[in-house]
NUKOL-109112 format. One record per residue (C-alpha): residue in one letter; x, y, z; chain. Coordinates in pm, 1 decimal, padded with zeros to 6 digits, always signed. Layout:
BEGIN
{pt A,{X,Y,Z},A}
...
***
This chain:
BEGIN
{pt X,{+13988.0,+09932.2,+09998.6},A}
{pt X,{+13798.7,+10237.3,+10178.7},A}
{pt X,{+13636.9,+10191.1,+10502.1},A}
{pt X,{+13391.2,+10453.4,+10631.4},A}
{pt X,{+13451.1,+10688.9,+10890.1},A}
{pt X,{+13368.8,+10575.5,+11234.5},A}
{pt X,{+13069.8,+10827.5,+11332.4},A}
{pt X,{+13114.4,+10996.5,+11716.2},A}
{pt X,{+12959.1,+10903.4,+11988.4},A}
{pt X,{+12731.2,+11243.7,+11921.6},A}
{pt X,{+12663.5,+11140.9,+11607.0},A}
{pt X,{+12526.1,+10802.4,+11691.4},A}
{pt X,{+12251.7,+10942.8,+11897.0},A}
{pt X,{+12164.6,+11091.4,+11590.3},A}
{pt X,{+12177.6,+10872.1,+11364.0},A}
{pt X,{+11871.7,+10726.1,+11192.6},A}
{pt X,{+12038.0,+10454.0,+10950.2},A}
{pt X,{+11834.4,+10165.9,+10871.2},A}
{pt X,{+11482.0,+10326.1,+11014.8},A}
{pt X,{+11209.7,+10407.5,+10818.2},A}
{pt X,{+11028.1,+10717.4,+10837.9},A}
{pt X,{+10669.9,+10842.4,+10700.5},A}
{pt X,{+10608.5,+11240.9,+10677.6},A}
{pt X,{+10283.6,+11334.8,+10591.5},A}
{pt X,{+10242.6,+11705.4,+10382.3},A}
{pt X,{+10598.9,+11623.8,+10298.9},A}
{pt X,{+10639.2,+11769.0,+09971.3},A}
{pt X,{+10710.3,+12161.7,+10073.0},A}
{pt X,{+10756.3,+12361.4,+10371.6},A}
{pt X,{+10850.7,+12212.3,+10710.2},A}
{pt X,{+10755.0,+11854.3,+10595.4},A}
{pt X,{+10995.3,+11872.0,+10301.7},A}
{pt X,{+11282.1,+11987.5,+10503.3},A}
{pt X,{+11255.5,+11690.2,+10792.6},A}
{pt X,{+11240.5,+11468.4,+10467.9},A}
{pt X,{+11573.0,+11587.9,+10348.0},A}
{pt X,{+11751.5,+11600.3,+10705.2},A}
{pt X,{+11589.7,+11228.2,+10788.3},A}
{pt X,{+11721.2,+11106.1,+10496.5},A}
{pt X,{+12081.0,+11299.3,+10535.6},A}
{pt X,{+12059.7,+11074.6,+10856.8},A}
{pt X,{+12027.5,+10759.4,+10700.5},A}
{pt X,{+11628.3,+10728.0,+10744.6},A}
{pt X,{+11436.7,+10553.2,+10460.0},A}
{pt X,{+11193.2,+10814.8,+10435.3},A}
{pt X,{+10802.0,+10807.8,+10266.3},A}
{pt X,{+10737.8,+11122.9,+10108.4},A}
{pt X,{+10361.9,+11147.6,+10143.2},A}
{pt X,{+10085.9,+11418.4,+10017.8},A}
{pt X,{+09808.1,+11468.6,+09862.1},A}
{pt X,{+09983.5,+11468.8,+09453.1},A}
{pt X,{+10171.2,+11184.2,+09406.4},A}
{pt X,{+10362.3,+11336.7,+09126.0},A}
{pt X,{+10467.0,+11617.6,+09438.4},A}
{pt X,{+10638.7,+11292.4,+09636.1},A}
{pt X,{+10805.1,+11155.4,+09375.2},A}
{pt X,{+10977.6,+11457.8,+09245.2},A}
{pt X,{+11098.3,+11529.0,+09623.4},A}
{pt X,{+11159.9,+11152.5,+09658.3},A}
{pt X,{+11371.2,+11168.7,+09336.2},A}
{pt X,{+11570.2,+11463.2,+09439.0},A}
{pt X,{+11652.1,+11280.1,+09802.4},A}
{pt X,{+11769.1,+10959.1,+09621.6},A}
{pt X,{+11990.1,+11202.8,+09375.0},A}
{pt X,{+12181.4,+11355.1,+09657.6},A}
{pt X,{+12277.8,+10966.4,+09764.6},A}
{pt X,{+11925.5,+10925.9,+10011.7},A}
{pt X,{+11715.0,+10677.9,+10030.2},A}
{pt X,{+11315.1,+10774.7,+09976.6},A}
{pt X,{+10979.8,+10683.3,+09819.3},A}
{pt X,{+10650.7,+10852.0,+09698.2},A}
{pt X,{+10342.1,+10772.7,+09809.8},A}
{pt X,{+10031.1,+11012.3,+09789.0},A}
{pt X,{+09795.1,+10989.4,+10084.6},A}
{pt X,{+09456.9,+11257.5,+10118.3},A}
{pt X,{+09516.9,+11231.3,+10527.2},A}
{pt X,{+09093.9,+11311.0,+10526.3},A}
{pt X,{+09051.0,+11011.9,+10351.7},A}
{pt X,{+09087.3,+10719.8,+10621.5},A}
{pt X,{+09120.7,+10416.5,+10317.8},A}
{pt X,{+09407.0,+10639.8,+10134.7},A}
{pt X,{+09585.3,+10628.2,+10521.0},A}
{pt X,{+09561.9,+10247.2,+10552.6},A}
{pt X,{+09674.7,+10196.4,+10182.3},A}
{pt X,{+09967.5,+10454.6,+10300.5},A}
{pt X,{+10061.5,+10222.3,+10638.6},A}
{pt X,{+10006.3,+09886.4,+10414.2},A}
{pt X,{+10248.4,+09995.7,+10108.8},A}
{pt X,{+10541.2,+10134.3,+10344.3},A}
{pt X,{+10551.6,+09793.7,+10530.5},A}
{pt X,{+10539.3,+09629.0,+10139.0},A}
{pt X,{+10860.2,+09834.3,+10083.2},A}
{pt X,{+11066.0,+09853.2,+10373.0},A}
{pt X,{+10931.0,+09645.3,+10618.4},A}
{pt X,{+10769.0,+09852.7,+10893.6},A}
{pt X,{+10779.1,+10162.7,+11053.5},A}
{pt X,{+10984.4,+10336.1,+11325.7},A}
{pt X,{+10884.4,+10705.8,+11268.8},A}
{pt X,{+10558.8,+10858.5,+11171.7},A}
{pt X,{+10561.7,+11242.9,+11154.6},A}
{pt X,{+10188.8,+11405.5,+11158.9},A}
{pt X,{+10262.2,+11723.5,+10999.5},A}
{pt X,{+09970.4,+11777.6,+10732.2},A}
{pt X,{+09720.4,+12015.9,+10847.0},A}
{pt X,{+09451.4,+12286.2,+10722.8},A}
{pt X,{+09328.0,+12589.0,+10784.4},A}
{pt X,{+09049.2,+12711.9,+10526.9},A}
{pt X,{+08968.2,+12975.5,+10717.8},A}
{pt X,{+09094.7,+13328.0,+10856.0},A}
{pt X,{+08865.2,+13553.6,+11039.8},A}
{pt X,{+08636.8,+13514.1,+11362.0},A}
{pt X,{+08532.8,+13216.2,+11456.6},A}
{pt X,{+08185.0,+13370.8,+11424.4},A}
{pt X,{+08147.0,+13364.7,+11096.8},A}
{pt X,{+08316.0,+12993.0,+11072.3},A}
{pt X,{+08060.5,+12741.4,+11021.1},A}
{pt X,{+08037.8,+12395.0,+11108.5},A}
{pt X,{+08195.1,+12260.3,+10735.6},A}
{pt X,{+08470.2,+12441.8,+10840.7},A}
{pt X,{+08531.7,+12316.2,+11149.1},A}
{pt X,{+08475.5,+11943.2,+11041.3},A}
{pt X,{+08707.9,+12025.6,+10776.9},A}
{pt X,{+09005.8,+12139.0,+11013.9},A}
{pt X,{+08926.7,+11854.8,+11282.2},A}
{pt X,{+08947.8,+11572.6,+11044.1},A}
{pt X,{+09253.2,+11682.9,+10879.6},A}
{pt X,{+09427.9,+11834.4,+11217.5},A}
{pt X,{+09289.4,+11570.6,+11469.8},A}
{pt X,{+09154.6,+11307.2,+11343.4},A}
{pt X,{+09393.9,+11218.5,+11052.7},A}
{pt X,{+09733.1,+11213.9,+11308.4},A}
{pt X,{+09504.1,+11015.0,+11531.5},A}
{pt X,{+09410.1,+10731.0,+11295.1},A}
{pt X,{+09776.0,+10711.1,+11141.3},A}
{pt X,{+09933.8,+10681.3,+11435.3},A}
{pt X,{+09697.2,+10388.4,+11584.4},A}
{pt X,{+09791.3,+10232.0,+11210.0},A}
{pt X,{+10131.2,+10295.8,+11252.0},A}
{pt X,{+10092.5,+10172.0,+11611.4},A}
{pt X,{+10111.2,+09761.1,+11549.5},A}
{pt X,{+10486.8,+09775.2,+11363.5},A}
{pt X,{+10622.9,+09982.8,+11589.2},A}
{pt X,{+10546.6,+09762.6,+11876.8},A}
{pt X,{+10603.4,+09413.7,+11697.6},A}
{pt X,{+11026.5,+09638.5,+11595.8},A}
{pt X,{+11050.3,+09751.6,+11982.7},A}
{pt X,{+10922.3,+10071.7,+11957.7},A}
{pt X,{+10906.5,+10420.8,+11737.3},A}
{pt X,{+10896.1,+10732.3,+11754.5},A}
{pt X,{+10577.0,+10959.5,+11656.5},A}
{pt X,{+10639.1,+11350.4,+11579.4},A}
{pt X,{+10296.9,+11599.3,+11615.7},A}
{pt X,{+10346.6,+11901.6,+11435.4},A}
{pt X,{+10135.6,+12117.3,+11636.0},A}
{pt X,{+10135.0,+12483.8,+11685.6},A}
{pt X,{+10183.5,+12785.8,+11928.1},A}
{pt X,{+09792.2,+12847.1,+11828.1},A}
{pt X,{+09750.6,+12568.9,+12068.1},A}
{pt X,{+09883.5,+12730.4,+12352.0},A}
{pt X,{+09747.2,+13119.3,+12282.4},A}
{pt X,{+09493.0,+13169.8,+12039.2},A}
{pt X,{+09582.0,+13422.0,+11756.6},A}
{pt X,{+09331.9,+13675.5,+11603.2},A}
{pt X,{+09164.7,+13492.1,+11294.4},A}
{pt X,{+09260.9,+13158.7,+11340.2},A}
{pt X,{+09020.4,+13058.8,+11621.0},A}
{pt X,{+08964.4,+12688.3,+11522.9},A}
{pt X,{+09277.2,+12611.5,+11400.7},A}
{pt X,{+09412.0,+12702.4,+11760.2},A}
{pt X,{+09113.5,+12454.3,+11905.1},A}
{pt X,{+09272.2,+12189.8,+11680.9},A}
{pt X,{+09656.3,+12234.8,+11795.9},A}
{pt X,{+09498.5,+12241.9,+12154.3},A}
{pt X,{+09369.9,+11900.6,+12065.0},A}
{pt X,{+09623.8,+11770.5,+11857.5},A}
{pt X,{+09855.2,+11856.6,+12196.3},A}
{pt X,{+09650.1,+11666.1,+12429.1},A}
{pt X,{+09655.6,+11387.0,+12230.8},A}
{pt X,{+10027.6,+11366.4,+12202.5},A}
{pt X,{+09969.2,+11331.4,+12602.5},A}
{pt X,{+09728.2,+11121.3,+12538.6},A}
{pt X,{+09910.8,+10847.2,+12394.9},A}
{pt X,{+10283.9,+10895.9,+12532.0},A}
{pt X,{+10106.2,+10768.4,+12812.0},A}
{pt X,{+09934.0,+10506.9,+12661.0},A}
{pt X,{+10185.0,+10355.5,+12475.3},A}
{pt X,{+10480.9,+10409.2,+12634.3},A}
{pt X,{+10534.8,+10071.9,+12784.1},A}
{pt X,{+10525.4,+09978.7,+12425.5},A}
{pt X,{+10845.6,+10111.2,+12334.9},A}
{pt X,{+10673.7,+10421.5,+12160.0},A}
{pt X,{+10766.8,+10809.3,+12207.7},A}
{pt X,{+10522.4,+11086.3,+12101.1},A}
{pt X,{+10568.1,+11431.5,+12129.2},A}
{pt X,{+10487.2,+11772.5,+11984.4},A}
{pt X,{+10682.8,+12030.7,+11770.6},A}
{pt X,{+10474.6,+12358.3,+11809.5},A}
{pt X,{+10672.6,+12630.7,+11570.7},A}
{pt X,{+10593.9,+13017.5,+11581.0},A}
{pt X,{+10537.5,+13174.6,+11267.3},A}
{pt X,{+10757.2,+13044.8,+11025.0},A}
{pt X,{+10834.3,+13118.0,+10673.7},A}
{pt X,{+10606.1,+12876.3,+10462.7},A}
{pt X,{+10349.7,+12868.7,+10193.7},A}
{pt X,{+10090.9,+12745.2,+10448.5},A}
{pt X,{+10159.9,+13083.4,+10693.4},A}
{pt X,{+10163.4,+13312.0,+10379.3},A}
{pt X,{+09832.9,+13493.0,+10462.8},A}
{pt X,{+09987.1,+13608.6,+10806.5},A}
{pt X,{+10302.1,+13703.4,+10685.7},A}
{pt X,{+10243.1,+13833.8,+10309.5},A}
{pt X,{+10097.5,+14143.0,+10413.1},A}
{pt X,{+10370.4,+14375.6,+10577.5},A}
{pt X,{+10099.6,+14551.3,+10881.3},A}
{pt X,{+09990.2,+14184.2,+10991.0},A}
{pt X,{+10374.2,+14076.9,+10964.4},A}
{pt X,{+10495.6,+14337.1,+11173.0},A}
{pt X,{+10245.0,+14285.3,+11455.3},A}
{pt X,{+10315.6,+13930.4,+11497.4},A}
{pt X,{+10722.2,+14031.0,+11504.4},A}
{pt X,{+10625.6,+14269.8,+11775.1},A}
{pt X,{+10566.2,+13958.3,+12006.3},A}
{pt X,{+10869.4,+13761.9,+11933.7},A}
{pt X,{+11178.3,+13807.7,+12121.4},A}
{pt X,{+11381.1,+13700.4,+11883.5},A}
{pt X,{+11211.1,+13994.4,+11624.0},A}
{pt X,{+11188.3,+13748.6,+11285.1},A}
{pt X,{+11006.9,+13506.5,+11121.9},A}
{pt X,{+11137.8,+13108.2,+11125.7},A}
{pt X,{+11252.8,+12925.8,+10914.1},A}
{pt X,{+11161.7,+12548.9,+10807.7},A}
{pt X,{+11541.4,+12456.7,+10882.3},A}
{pt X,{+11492.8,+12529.0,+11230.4},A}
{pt X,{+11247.6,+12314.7,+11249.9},A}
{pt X,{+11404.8,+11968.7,+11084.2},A}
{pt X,{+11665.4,+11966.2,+11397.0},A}
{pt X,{+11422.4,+11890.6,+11660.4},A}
{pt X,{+11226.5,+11651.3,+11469.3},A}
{pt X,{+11554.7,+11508.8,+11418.7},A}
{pt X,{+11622.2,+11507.3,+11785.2},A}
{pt X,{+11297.4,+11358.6,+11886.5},A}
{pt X,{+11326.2,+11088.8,+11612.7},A}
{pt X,{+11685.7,+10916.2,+11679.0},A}
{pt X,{+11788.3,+10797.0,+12010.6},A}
{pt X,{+11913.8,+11102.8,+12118.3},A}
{pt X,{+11558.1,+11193.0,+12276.9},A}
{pt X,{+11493.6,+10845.3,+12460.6},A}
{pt X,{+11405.5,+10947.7,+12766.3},A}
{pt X,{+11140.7,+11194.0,+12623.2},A}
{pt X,{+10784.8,+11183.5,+12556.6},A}
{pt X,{+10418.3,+11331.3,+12597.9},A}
{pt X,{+10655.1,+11648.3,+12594.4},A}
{pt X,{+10558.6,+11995.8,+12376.0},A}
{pt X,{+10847.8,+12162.2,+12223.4},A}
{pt X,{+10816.0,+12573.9,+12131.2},A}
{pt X,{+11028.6,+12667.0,+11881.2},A}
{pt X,{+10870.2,+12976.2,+11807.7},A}
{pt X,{+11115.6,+13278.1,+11851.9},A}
{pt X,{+11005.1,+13300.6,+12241.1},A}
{pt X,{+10693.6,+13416.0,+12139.6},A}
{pt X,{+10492.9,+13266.4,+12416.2},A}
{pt X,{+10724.8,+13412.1,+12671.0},A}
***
């Protein structure tokens, strides 16, 4: 008979085992790599994006390396498609502990002149709005379990705005206050929110600022640490903020963003 290894007191406050977990825009970038290091941690993690054919082939490849996961394709603009998201993660595992915001748009890249109100509906909805209404559906199974944990995935554009992505920054400014917002309002409920705001990091989503070698080179300029990110430095402070390790924290915004806003 085998027994498993006792885990360390340091990896207890880590560990996420028997928690379940939703991560919207999951299926690439920085959403796909906090689904593979929650569910390394013992989360039961909900893949969730727009193509549901996207979630289950990450889902798949989590359950192959011994995780636990499910698909479940969710348009965050559409509020119905977020409720049917909330509704079929309590049908499979019972509730919710975790809810990571990180889906998010930007159509746009230029002055904020020549952005137009479609545009700016369009990044409000999907920026503000959508981590809004998914958290307050999130909100009634976290308080009936004791509590949860809800990760923004904001942006340094909400602290400084950068040339060209004027409303985008207006968003992260909003999606930070509201992180404020309700770590205050909720935290007698048992329920932690805070912000991850990353730099520039390597992704699909950042490939028009970092494609180009000119624009590339100006942003490295500004950061201390003279390189892009990575989405694996990322996944280890969602990880923090998620497990118990970070209980004493909330309506806090975490840079991790090279020291650019030094």
């Amino acid at each position: 008979m085998t027994t498993e290894p006792t885990k360390t007191a340091e990896q207890s406050l880590f560990d996420l085992t028997g928690k379940v977990a939703i991560i919207t825009g999951a299926s690439k970038g920085i959403g796909e790599d906090m689904a593979r290091v929650f569910a390394r941690f013992g989360a039961k993690v909900i893949v969730s994006s727009r193509k549901q054919d996207a979630c289950d082939a990450l889902a798949n490849d989590i359950k192959a390396a011994g995780g636990e996961a499910t698909g479940i394709a969710a348009h965050v603009g559409d509020m119905g498609q977020l409720k049917t998201l909330v509704d079929r993660t309590i049908e499979t595992y019972g509730g919710i502990d975790i809810l990571v915001n990180n889906a998010a748009t930007n159509p746009v890249f230029g002055p904020s002149l020549d952005a137009d109100g479609v545009a700016f509906d369009k990044i409000m909805l999907a920026n503000v709005k959508a981590p809004f209404e998914l958290s307050k559906l999130c909100y009634p199974s976290m308080k009936s379990r004791g509590g949860g944990s809800i990760i923004m995935i904001s942006s340094i554009a909400g602290h400084t705005p950068d040339p060209g992505l004027g409303l985008y920054s207006v968003s992260k400014a909003s999606l930070n206050m509201l992180t404020k917002v309700l770590a205050k309002e909720w935290g007698t409920d048992g329920i932690r929110v805070n912000a991850i705001c990353p730099g520039l990091i390597k992704t699909k989503f950042s490939q028009a600022l970092w494609q180009d070698e000119k624009m590339l080179n100006h942003f490295i300029r500004n950061i201390p640490i003279a390189r892009m990110g990575t989405t694996d430095e990322i996944s280890p402070m969602a990880l923090f903020l998620a497990s118990s390790a970070s209980s004493y924290t909330t309506g806090s915004l975490f840079y991790a963003d090279g020291g650019t806003v030094i």
